[in-house]
Every structure is written in structure tokens, then in C-alpha cells.
C-alpha positions as a printed NumPy array, in Angstrom:
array([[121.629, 112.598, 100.986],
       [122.368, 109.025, 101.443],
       [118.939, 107.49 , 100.494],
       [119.743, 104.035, 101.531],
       [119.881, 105.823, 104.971],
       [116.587, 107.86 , 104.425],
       [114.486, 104.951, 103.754],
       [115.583, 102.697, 106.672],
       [113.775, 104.894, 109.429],
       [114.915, 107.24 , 111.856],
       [118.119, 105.153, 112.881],
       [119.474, 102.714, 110.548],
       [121.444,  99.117, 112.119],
       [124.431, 101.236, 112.592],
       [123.   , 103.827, 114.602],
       [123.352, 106.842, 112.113],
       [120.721, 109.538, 113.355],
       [119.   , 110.713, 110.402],
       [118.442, 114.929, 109.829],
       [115.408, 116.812, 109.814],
       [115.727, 117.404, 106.042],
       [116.568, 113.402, 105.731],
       [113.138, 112.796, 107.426],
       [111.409, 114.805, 106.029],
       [112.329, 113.196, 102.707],
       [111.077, 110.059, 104.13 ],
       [108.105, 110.845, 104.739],
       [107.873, 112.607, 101.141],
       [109.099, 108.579, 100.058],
       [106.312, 107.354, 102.055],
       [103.734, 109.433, 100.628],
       [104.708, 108.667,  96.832],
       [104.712, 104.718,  98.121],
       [101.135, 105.616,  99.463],
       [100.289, 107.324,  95.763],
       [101.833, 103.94 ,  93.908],
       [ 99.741, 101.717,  95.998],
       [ 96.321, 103.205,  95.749],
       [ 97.453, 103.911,  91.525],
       [ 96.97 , 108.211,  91.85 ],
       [100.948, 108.421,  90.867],
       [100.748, 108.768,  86.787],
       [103.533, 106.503,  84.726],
       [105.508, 109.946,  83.931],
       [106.212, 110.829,  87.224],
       [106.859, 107.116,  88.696],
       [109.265, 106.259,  85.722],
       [111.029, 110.064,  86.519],
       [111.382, 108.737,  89.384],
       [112.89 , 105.552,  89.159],
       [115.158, 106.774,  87.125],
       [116.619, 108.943,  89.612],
       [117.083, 105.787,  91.512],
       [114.071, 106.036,  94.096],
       [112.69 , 102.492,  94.605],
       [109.055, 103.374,  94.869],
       [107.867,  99.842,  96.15 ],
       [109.841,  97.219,  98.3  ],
       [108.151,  94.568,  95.839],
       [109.6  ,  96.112,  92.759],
       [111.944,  93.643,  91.898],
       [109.914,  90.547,  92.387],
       [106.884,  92.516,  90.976],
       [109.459,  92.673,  87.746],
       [110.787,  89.46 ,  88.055],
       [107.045,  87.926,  87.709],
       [107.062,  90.207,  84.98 ],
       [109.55 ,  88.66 ,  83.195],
       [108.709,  85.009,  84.153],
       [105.52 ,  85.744,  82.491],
       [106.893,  87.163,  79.535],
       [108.959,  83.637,  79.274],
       [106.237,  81.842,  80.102],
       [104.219,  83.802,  77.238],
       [107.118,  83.055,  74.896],
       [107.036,  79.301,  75.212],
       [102.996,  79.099,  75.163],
       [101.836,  81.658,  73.227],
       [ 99.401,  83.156,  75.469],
       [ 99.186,  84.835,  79.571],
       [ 96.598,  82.625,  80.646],
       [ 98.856,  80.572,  83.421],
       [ 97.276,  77.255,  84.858],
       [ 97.434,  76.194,  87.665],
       [ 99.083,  72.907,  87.18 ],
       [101.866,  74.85 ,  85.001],
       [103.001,  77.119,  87.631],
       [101.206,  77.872,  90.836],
       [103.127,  80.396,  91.936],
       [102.638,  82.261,  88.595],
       [ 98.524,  81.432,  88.499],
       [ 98.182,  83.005,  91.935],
       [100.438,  86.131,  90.554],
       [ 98.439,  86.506,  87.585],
       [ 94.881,  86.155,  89.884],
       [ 96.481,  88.939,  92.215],
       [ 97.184,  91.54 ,  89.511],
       [ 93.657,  90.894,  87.951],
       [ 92.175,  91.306,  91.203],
       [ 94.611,  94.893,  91.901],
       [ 93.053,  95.897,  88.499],
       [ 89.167,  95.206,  88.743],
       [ 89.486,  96.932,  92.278],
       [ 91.521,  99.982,  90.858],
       [ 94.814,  98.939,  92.72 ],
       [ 97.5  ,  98.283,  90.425],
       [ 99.933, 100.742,  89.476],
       [ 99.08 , 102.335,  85.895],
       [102.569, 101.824,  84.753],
       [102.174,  98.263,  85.678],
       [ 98.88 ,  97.629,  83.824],
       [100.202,  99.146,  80.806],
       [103.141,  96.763,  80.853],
       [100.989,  93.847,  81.191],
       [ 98.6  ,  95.46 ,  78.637],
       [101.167,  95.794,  75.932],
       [102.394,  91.982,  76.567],
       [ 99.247,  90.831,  75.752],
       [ 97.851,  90.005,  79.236],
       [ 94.128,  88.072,  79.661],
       [ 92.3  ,  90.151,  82.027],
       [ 89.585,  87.872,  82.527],
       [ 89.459,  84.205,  82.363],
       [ 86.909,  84.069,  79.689],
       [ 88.971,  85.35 ,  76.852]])
């Protein structure tokens, strides 16, 4: 199956009518979206998955690319505790993945990778 196809919808731009079986693995794709997003999918089966090529999140790549611009950022400081006047758009990153984790909503794989970097959870440390 063609999953560039699957994930577009029931017709892509060019009109290609999608299969039962190509729907139904769809909505299978939706559902393990659904699991990332409320954080009930464990890290084994997400990172099976992505390796098998299924994008689990349309924000995986900037999610990653944040990632990484902290990791830089964390190189040249020292620390993960972005201010505001450094970078806003990484401060307000940094607030939203706090926030995802006090309320239970970021991605376990994703709090272990900011775990292991060294990440300030709260702005008191």
C-alpha cells in the first residue's frame, strides 16, 4: 500500500480512490495518532513504528527540529533553561512541553529524550 496515499483521506489531489483495506489502515493511523497524543502508545511500539516509516504525528519534524535547536542551544549555554530574550520561539517551546508533561500529554518517548538531555522541568531548578 502506498501510505502517502492512505494518510491523505479518502481521495488524495489527484483523485486516486482509496480501498477498503487502504481505509481501513487509516483509520488504524488515526487511532495510533490518537494513542501518541494522549501518551498511552509506549516508546517500543512508537519507535517500531517509525522505523517502518509511519509518521505518527504531522509535527514530528518540527517537534525534532526544536529538539535539536535545544540541544544546540544547550551546547553553547550549558543548561535547557531558554529565556525569553534569547529565543522566544524556543522559551514558548520549552513552556509547551512542560505544560504537555505536568498535564500527562507528551509523548513518553519524547520526555525521555528531553530527560536524558538534561531538560529543567520546572523553572525553579
Amino acid at each position: 500500500l502506498d501510505l502517502l496515499h492512505v494518510t491523505q483521506g479518502p481521495k488524495s489531489s489527484n483523485g486516486y480512490e482509496q480501498s477498503a483495506e487502504e481505509a481501513r489502515l487509516r483509520q488504524w493511523l488515526q487511532k495510533q495518532r490518537l494513542e501518541i497524543r494522549h501518551g498511552r502508545m509506549s516508546p517500543g511500539k512508537c519507535a517500531a513504528l517509525e522505523q517502518i516509516g509511519v509518521t505518527l504525528s504531522s509535527h514530528s519534524k518540527e517537534w525534532q527540529q526544536r529538539f535539536e535547536d535545544l540541544c544546540c542551544y544547550k551546547q553553547h549555554h550549558g543548561h535547557t533553561g531558554v529565556a525569553l530574550p534569547d529565543d522566544a520561539k524556543m522559551f514558548r517551546w520549552t513552556i509547551t512541553q512542560r505544560t504537555r508533561c505536568r498535564r500527562g500529554m507528551l509523548d513518553p518517548h519524547r520526555l525521555a529524550m528531553l530527560s536524558r538531555l538534561g531538560f529543567i522541568w520546572s523553572r525553579n531548578e
